[in-house]
C-alpha positions as a LaTeX table, in Angstrom:
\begin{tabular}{lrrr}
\hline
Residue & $x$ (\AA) & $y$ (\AA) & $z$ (\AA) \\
\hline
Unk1 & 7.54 & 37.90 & $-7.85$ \\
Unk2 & 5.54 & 38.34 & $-11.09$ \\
Unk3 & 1.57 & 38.78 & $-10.94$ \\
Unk4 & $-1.09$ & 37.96 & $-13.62$ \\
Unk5 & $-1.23$ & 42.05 & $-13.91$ \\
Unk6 & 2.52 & 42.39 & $-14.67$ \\
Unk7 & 1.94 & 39.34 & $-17.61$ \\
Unk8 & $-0.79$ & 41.14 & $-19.55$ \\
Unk9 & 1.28 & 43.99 & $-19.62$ \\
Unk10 & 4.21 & 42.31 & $-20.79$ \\
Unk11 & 2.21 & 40.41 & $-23.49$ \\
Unk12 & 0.18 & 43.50 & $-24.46$ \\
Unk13 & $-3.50$ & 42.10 & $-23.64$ \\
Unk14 & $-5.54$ & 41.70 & $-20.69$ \\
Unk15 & $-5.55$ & 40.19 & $-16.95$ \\
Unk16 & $-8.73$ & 38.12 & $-19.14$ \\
Unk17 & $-7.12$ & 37.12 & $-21.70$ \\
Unk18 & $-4.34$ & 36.04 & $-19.77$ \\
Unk19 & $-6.27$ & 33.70 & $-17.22$ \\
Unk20 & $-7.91$ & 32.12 & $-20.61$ \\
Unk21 & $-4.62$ & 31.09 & $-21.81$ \\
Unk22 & $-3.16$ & 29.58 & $-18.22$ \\
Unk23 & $-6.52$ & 27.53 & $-18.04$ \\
Unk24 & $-6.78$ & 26.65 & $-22.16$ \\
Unk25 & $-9.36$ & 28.58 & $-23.21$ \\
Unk26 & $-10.08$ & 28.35 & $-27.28$ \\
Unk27 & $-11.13$ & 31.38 & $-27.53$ \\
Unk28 & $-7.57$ & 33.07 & $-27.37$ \\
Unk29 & $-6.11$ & 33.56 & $-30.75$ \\
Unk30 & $-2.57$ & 31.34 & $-31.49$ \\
Unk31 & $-0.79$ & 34.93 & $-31.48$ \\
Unk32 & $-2.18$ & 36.05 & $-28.32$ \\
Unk33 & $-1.64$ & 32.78 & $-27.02$ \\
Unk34 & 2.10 & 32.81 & $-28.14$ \\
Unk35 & 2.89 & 36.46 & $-26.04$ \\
Unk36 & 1.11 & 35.44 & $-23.23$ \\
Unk37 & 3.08 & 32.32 & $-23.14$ \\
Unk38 & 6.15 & 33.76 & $-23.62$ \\
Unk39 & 5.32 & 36.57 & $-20.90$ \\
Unk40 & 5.03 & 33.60 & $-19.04$ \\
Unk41 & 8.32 & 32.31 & $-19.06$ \\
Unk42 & 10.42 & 35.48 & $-19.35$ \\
Unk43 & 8.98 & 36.77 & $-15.94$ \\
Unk44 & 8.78 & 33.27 & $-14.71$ \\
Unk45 & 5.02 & 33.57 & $-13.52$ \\
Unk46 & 3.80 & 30.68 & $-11.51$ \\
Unk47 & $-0.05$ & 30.38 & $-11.25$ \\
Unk48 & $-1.13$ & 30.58 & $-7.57$ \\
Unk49 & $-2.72$ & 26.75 & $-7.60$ \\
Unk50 & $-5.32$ & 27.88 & $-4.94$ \\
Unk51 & $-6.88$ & 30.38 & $-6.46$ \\
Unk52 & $-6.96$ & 28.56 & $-9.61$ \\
Unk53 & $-8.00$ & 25.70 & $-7.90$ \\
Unk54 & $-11.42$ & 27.74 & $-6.86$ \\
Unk55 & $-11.97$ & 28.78 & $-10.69$ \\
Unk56 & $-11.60$ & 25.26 & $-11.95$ \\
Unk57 & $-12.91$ & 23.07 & $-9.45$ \\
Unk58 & $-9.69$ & 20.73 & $-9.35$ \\
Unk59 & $-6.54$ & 21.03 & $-6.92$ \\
Unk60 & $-4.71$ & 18.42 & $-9.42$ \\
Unk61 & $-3.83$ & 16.84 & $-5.18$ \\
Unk62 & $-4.64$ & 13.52 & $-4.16$ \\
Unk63 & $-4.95$ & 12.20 & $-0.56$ \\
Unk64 & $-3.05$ & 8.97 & 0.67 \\
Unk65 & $-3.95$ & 7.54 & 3.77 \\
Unk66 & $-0.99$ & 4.58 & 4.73 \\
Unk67 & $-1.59$ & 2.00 & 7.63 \\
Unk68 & 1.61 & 2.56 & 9.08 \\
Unk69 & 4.80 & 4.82 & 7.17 \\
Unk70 & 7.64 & 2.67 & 9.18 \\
Unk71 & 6.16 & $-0.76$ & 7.60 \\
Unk72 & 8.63 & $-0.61$ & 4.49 \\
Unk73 & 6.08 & $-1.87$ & 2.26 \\
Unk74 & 3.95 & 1.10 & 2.81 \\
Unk75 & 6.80 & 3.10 & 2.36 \\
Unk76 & 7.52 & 1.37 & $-0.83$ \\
Unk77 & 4.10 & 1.91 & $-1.78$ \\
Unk78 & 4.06 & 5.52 & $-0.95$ \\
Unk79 & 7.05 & 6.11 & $-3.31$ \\
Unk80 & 5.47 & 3.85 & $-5.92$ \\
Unk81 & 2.16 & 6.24 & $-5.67$ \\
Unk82 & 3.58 & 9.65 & $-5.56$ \\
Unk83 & 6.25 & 8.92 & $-8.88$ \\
Unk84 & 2.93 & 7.68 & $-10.44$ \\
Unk85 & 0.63 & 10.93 & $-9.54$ \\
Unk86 & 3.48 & 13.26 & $-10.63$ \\
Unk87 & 3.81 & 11.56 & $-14.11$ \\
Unk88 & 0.17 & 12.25 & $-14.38$ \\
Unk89 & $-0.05$ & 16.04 & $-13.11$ \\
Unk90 & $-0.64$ & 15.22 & $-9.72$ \\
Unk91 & 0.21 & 16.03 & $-6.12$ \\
Unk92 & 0.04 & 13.85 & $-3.36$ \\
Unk93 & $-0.50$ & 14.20 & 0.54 \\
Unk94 & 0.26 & 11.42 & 2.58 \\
Unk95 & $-1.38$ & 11.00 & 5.83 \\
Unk96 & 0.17 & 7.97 & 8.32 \\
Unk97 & $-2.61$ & 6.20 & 10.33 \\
Unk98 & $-0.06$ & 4.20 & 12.31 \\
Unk99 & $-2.50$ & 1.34 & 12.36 \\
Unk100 & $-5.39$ & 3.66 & 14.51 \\
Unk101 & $-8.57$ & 4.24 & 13.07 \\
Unk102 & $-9.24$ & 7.32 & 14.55 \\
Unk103 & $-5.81$ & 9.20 & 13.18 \\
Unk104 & $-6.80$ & 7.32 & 10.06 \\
Unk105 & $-9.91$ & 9.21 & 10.01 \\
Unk106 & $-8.33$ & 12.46 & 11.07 \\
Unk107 & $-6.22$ & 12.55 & 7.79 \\
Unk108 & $-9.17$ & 11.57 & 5.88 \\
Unk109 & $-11.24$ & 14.45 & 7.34 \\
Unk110 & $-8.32$ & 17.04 & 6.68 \\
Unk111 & $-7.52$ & 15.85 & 3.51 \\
Unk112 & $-11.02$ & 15.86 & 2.68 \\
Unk113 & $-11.34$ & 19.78 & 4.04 \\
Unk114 & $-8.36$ & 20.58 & 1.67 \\
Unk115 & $-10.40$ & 20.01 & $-1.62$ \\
Unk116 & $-8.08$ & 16.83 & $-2.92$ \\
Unk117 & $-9.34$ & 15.62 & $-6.27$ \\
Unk118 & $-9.14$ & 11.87 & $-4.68$ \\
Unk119 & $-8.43$ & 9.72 & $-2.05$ \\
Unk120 & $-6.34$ & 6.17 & $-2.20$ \\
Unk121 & $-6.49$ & 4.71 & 1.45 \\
Unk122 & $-5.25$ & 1.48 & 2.72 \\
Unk123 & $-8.26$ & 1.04 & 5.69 \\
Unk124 & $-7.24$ & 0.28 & 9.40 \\
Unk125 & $-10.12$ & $-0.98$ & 9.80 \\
Unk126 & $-13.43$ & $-2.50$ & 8.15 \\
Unk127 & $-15.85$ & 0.12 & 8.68 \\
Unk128 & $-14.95$ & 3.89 & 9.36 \\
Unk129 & $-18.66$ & 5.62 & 9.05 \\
Unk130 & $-16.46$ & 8.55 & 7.76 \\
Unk131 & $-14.97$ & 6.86 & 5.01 \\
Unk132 & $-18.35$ & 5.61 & 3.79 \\
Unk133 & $-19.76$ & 8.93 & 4.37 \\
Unk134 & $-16.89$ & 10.01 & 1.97 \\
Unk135 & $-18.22$ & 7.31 & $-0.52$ \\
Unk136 & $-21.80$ & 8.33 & $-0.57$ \\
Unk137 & $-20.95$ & 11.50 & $-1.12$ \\
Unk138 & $-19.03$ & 11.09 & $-4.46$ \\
Unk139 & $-15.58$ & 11.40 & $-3.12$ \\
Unk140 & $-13.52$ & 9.72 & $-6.08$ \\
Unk141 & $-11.68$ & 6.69 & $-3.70$ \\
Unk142 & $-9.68$ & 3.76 & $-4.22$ \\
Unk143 & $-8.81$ & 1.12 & $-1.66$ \\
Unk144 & $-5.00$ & 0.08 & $-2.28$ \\
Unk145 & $-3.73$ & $-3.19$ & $-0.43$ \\
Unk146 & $-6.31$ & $-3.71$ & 2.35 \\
Unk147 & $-10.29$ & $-3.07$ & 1.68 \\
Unk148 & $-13.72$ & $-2.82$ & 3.50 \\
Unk149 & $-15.96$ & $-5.47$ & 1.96 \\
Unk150 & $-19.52$ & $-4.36$ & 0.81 \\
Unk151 & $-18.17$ & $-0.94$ & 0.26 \\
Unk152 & $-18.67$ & $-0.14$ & $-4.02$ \\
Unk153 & $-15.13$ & 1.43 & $-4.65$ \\
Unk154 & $-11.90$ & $-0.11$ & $-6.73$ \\
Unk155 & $-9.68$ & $-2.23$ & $-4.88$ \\
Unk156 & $-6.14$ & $-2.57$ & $-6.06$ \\
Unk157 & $-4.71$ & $-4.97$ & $-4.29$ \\
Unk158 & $-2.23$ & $-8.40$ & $-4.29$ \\
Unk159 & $-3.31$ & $-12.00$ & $-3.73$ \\
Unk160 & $-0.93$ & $-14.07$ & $-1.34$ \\
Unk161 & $-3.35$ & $-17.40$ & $-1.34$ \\
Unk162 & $-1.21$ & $-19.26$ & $-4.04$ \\
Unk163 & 1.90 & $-17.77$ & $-2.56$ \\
Unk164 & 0.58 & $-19.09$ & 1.18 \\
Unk165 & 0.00 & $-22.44$ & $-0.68$ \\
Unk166 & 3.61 & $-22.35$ & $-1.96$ \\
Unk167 & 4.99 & $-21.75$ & 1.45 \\
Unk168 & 3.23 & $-24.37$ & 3.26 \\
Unk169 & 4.51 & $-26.94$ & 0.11 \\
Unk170 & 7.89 & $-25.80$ & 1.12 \\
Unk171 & 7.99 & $-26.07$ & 4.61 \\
Unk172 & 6.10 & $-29.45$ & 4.04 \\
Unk173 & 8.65 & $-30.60$ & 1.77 \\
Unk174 & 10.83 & $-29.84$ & 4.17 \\
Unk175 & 9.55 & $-31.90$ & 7.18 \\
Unk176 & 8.21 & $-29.44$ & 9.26 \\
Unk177 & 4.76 & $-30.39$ & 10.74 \\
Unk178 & 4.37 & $-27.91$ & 13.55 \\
Unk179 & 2.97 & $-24.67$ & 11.80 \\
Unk180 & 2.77 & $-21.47$ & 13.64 \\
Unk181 & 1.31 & $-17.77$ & 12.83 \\
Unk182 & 1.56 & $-14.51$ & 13.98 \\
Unk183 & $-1.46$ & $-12.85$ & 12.68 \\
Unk184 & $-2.31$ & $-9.32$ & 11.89 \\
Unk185 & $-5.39$ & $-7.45$ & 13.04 \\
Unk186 & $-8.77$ & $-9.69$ & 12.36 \\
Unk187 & $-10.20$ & $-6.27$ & 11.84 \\
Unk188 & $-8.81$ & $-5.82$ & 8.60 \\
Unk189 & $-9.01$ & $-7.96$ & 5.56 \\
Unk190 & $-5.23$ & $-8.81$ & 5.11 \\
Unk191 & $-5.13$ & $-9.77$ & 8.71 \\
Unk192 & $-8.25$ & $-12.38$ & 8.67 \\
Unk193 & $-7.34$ & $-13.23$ & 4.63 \\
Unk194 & $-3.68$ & $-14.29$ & 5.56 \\
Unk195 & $-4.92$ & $-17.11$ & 8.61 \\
Unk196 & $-7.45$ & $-18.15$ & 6.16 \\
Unk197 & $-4.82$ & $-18.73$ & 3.47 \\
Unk198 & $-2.61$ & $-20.48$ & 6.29 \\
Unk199 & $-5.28$ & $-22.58$ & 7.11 \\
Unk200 & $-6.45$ & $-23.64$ & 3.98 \\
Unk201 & $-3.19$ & $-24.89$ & 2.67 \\
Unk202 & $-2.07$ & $-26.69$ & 5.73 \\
Unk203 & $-5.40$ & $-28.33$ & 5.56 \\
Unk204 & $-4.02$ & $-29.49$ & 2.26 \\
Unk205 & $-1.18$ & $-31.53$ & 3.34 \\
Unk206 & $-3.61$ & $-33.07$ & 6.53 \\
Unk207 & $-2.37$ & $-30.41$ & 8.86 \\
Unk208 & $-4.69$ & $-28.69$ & 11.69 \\
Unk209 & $-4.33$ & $-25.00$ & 12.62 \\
Unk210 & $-4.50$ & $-25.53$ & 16.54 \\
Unk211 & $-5.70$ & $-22.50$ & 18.69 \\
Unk212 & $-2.17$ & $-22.32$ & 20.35 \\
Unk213 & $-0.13$ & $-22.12$ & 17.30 \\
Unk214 & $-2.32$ & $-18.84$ & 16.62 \\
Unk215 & $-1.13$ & $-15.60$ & 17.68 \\
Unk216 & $-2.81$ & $-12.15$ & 17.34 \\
Unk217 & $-0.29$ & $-9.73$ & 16.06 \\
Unk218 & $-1.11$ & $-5.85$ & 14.97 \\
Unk219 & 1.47 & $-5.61$ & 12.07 \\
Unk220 & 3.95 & $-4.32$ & 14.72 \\
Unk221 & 7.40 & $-5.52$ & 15.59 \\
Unk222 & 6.68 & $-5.63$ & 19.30 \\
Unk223 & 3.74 & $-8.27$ & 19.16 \\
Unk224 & 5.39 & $-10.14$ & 16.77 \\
Unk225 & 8.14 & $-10.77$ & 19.70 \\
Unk226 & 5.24 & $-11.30$ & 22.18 \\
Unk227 & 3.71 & $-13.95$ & 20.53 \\
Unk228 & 6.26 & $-15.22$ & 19.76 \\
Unk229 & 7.97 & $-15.63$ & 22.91 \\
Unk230 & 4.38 & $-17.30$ & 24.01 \\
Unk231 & 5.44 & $-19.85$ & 20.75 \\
Unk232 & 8.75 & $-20.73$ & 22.57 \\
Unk233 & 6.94 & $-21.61$ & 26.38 \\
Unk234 & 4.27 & $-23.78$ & 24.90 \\
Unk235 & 5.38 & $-27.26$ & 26.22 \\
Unk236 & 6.22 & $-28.34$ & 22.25 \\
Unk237 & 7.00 & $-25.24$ & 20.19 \\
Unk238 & 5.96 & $-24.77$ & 16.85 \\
Unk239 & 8.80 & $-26.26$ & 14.12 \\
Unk240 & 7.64 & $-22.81$ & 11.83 \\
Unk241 & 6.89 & $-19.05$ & 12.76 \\
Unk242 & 5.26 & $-17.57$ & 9.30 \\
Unk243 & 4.57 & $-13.92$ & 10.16 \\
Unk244 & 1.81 & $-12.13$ & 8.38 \\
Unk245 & 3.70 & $-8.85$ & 7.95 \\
Unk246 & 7.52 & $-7.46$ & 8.23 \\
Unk247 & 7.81 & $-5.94$ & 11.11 \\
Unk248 & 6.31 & $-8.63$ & 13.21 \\
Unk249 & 8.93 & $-10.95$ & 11.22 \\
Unk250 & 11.24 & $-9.17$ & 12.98 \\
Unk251 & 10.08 & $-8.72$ & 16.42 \\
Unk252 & 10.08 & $-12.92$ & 16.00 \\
Unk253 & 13.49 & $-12.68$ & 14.98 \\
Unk254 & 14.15 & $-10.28$ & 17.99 \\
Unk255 & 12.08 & $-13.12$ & 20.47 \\
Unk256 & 14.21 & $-15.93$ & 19.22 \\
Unk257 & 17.80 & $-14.52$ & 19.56 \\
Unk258 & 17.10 & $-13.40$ & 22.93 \\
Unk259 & 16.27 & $-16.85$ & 23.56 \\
Unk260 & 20.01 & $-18.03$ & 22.45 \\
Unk261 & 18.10 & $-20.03$ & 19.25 \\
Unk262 & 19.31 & $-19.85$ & 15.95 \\
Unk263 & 17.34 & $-19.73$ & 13.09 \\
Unk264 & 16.41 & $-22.29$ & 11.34 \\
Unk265 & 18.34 & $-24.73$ & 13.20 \\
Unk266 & 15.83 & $-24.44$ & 16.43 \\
Unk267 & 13.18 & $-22.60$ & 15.01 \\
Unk268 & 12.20 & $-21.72$ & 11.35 \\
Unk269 & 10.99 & $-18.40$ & 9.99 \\
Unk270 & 8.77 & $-17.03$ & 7.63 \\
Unk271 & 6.94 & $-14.03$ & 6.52 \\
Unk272 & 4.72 & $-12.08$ & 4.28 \\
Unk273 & 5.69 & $-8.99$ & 3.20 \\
Unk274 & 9.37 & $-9.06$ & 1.19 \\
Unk275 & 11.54 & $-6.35$ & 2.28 \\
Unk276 & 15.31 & $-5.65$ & 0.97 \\
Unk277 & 16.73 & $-5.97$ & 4.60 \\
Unk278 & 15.52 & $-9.94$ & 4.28 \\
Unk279 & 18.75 & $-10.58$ & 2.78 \\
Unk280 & 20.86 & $-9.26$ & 5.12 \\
Unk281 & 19.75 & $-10.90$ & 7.99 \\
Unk282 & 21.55 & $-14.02$ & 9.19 \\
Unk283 & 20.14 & $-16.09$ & 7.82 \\
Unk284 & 18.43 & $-14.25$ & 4.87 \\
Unk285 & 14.00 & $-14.82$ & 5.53 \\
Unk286 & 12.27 & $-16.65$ & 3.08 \\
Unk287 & 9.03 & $-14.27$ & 2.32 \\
Unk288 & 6.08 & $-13.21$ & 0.28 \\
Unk289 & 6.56 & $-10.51$ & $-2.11$ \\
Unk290 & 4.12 & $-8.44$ & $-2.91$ \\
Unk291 & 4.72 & $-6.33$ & $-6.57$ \\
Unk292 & 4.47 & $-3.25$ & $-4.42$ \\
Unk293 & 5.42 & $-0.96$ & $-6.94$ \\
Unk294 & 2.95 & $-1.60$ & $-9.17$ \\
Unk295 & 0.18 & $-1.53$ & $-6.61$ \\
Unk296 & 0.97 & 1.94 & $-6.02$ \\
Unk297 & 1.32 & 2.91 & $-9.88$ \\
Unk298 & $-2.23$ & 0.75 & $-10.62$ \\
Unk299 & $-3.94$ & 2.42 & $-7.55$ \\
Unk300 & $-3.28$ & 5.78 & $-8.65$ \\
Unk301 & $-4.16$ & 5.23 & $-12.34$ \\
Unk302 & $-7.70$ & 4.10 & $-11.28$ \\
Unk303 & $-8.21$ & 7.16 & $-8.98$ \\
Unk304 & $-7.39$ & 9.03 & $-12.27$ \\
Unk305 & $-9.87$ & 7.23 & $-14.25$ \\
Unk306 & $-12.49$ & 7.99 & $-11.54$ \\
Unk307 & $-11.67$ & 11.71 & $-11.39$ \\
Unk308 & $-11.65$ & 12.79 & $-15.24$ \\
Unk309 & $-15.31$ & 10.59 & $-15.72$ \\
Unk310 & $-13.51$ & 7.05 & $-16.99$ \\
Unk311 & $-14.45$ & 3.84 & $-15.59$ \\
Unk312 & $-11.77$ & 2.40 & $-13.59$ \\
Unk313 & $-11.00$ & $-1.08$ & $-12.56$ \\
Unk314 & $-10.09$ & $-3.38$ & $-9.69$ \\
Unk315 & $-6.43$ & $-4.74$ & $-9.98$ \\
Unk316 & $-5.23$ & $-7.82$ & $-8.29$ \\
Unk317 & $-1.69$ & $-9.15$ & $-9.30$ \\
Unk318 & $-0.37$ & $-12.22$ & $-7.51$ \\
Unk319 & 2.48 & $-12.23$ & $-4.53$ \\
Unk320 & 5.25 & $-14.77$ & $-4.76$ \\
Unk321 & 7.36 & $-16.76$ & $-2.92$ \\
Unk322 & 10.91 & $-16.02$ & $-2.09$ \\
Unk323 & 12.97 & $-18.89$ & $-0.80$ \\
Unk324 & 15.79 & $-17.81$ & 1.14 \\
Unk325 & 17.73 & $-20.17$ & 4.16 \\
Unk326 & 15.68 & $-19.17$ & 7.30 \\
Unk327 & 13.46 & $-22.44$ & 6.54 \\
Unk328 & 16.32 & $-25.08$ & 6.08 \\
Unk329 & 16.90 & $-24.56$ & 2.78 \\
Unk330 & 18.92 & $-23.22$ & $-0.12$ \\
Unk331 & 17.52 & $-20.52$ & $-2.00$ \\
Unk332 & 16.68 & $-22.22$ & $-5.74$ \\
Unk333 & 17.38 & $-20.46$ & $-9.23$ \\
Unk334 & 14.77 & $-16.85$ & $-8.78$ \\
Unk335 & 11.86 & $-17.93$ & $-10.27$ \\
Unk336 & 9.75 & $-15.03$ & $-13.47$ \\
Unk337 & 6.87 & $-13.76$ & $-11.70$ \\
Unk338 & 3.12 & $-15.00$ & $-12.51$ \\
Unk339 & 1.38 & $-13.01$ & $-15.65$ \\
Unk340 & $-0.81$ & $-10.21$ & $-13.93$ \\
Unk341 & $-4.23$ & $-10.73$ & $-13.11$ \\
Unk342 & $-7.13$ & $-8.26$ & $-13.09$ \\
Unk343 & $-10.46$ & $-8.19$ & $-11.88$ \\
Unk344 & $-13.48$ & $-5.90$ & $-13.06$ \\
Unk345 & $-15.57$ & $-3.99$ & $-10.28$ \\
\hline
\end{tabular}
């Protein structure tokens, strides 16, 4: 394999001359310039990124930090983030936190250790003292899908209230009256924000939120079947499951089958979180779809703001509802999405 040594000979100048041109450098004449560069690509020389790395300061690497990488919208939104970073020159490491805080933190701390220019993170919880630590210390950081409030960094996020308005409309419209949800960890600001949202727009139609149609979930499939089968032995079940996440969509699915129920003719579904299987299952879910790609592509754009000195900005775009059958209905004609919305911060 080529070295920087075996370059300048090739182009006739020296080792110098030939780091100024790799890291653009002025001061090198357009002829030098032109045999260097074509040293370059006859003896296919790769720059060793580390060492350069140390000269310039930069890694061109930036740290993601998912809740949890089987949740399909994360994995959606890791895909979304690394295409992004790799139009714009960058790496990405991705670091799973599997909804812990302390292997959340663990990523953060190695990724931290391995000199990334950035960090996007989707929090586990609201307060990691390491994450803030991070902050304080000038750590360029953006918070993509989930947030800790107080903290002074970008949030790029999506906004399911009018969505979780929609719903309720449609499963009021419908006839249901008995409201259920399986909710996600209160820890974290999609878990309490969805409930809230729930609440509110029930509240809207005259509809109470009662203790026992409230079920703590933790974004996984397997308490989304526990509280679900706790749903099912209350003396009158709820008429509608709406699951804050995808997974625990699913483990409610799971709950209800085993039961011998059908869905929706004993029990209707819903959930937040869109996800392509949706419409294979029998019968397809009617959900809340986040624009996850874009999330990715916006959070990444405003971590490269922050790390070449521009100001960047807080994104929120709006979810939707999908109607599918799993509610008692026909799907209706697919409705344009709402005009994006952003936020300053």
């Amino acid at each position: 394999m080529a070295g920087i040594k075996d370059v300048a000979a090739a182009a006739g100048v020296s080792v110098a001359t030939v780091s100024r041109v790799l890291n653009g450098h002025p001061s090198v004449s357009a002829e030098a310039r032109a045999r260097v560069m074509g040293a370059v690509a006859e003896l296919e020389y790769r720059p060793n990124a580390v060492a350069r790395s140390l000269r310039t300061d930069q890694t061109h690497t930036l740290g993601l930090v998912i809740s949890d990488v089987l949740n399909p919208y994360f994995t959606e939104l890791a895909r979304s983030v690394e295409e992004e970073a790799r139009a714009l020159g960058y790496s990405v490491i991705i670091g799973n936190a599997d909804e812990r805080p302390e292997l959340q933190d663990h990523h953060v701390r190695n990724l931290l250790d391995r000199r990334i220019d950035g960090l996007l993170v989707s929090p586990t919880d609201g307060g990691s003292p390491l994450m803030l630590d991070a902050v304080r210390a000038g750590t360029p950081m953006v918070f993509v899908d989930r947030w800790i409030p107080g903290v002074d960094v970008p949030v790029v996020r999506a906004d399911g209230r009018g969505a979780v308005r929609d719903l309720v409309a449609h499963l009021h419209g419908l006839g249901h009256r008995r409201l259920a949800i399986i909710a996600g960890p209160a820890a974290t600001t999609t878990g309490s924000e969805r409930v809230e949202a729930f609440r509110a727009a029930l509240a809207e139609y005259g509809l109470h939120l009662p203790d026992a149609y409230t079920g703590q979930g933790d974004f996984q499939a397997e308490s989304g079947r526990r509280v679900t089968e706790g749903f099912l032995d209350l003396p009158e079940p709820p008429e509608v499951v709406f699951a804050a996440d995808n997974l625990m969509a699913l483990g409610a699915l799971d709950a209800v089958r085993a039961r011998g129920l059908r869905v929706p003719d004993d029990i209707a579904l819903a959930a937040f979180d869109d996800i392509p299987w949706f419409v294979h299952t029998d019968p397809p879910v009617t959900a809340i779809a986040q624009p996850t790609g874009e999330l990715g592509r916006a959070a990444v754009r405003a971590l490269v703001d922050r790390i070449e000195g521009r100001t960047p900005r807080s994104v929120t775009l709006p979810a939707r509802l999908v109607v599918r059958r799993s509610c008692g209905a026909p799907a209706p004609p697919t409705l344009s999405p709402s005009p994006v919305q952003r936020s300053t911060s």
